[in-house]
C-alpha positions in Angstrom: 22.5 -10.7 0.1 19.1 -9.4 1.7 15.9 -11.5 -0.1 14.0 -9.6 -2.0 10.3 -9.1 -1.2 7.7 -9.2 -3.8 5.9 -5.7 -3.8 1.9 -5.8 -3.5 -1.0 -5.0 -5.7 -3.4 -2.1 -4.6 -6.1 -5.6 -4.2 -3.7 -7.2 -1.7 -3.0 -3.8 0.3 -6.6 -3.2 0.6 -6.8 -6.5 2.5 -4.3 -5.5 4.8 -5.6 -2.0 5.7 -9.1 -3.1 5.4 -10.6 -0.7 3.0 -11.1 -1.1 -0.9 -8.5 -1.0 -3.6 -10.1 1.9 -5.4 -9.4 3.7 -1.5 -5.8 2.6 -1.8 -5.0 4.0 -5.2 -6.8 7.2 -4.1 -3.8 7.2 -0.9 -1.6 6.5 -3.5 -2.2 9.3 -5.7 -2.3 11.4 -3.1 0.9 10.7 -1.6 -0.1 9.5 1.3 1.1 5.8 0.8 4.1 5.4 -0.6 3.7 3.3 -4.3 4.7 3.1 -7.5 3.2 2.5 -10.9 4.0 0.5 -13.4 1.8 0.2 -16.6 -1.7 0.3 -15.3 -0.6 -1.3 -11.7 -0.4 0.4 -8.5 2.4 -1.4 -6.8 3.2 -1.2 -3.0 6.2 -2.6 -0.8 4.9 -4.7 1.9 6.4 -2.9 4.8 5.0 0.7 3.4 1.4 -0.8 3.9 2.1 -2.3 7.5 3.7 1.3 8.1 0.5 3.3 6.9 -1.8 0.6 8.6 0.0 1.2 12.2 -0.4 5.3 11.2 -4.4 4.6 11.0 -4.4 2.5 14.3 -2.4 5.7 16.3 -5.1 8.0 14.8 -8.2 6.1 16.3 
């Protein structure tokens, strides 16, 4: 059975991409960065933020 990864708040992705969280939920809602929502939470998988973050580093 494959482990199950936790999935990331919009605070935690902004550390990883190196921008702020209010910048990540604006991806988000745009569709640009794959997420979910639940409640008032942005949520994120782990690999979709690593994905996006090696998109920005092919574009500079």
């Amino acid at each position: 059975m494959p482990a199950i990864k936790p999935l990331l708040r919009s605070k935690d992705v902004a550390h990883i991409l190196d921008m702020s969280p209010d910048d990540v939920i604006e991806l988000a809602r745009k569709g640009k960065l794959k997420a979910t929502k639940q409640g008032r939470y942005w949520l994120f998988r782990p690999s979709d933020a690593m994905a996006y973050r090696k998109q920005m580093n092919k574009k500079t």
